[in-house]
RODO-2510 file (C-alpha; in nm, 4 decimals, decimal comma):
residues 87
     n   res          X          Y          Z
     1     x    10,4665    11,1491    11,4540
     2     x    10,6031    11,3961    11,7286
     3     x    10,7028    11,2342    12,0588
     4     x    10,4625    11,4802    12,2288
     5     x    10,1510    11,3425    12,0140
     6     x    10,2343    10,9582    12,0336
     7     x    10,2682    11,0624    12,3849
     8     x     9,8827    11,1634    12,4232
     9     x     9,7415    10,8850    12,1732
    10     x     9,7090    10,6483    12,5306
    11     x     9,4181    10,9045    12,6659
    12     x     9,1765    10,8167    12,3835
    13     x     8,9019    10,6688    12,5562
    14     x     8,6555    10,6464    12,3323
    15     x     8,6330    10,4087    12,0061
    16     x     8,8395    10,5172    11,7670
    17     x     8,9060    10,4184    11,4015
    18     x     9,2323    10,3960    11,1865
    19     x     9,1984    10,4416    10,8078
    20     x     9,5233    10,4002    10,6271
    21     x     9,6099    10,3256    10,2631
    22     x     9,8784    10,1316    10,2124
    23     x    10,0449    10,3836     9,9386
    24     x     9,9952    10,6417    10,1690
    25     x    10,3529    10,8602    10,2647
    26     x    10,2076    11,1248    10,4525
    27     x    10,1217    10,8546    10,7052
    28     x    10,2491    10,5405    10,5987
    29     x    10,0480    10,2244    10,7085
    30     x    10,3760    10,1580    10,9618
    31     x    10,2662    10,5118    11,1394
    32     x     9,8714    10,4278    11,1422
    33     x     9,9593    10,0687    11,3231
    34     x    10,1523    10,2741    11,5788
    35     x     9,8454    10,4712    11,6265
    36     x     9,5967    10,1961    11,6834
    37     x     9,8435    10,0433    11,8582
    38     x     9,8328    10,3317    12,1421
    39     x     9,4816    10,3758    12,1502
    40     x     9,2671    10,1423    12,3718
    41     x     8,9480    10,0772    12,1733
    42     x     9,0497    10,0793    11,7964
    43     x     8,9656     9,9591    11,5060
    44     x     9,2867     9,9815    11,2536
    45     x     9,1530     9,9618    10,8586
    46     x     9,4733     9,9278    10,5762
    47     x     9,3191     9,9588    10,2619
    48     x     9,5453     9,8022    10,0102
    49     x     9,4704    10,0073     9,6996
    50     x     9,5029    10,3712     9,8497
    51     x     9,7343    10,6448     9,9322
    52     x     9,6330    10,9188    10,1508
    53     x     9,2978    10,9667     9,9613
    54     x     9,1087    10,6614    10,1032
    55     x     8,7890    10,8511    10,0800
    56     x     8,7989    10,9289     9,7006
    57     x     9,0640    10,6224     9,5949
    58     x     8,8842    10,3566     9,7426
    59     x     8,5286    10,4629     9,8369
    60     x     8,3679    10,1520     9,8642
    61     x     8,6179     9,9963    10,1194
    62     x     8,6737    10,3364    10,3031
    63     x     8,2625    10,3886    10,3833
    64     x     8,2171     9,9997    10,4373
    65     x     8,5106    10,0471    10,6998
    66     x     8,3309    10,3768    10,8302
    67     x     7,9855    10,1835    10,8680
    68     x     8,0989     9,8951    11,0013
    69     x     8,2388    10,1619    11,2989
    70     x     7,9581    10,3406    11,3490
    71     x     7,7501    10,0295    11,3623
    72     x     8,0150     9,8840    11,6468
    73     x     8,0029    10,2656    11,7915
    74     x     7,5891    10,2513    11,7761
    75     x     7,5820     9,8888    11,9254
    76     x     7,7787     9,9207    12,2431
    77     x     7,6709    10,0068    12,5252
    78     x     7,7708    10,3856    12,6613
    79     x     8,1230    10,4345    12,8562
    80     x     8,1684    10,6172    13,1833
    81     x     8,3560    10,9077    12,9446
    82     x     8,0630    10,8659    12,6455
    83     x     7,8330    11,1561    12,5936
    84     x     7,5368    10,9543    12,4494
    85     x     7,4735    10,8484    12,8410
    86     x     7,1503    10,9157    12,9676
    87     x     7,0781    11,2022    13,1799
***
């Protein structure tokens, strides 16, 4: 990850979720903790079967992990910076 980019990760404000397989060496699982670890709301996923295909790899894991986001996303109650406030 460039300096620059790791840099940035801290001004994610909103929820944010981490898929990473743990075969993946694109972005290896060590790289997707460092992301969640930067970001303030996060959810970090390692699934321990995939690579850098998750989505097609592991499918059932990957959309239970996606779900179980949006449902957490859904449930809680808008942020100062979320645009699902009311006008």
């Amino acid at each position: 990850m460039t300096p620059w980019l790791r840099a940035r990760l801290t001004e994610i404000s909103i929820p944010t979720l981490v898929i990473v397989g743990r075969y993946v060496w694109v972005c290896p699982p060590a790289a997707g903790r460092a992301i969640a670890g930067a970001v303030r709301d996060v959810h970090l996923v390692e699934l321990p079967d995939a690579g850098h295909f998750g989505f097609s790899e592991t499918p059932v894991p990957f959309l239970a992990a996606v779900r179980a986001q949006l449902a957490r996303v859904t449930a809680a109650p808008p942020t100062a910076h979320d645009d699902r406030r009311a006008a």
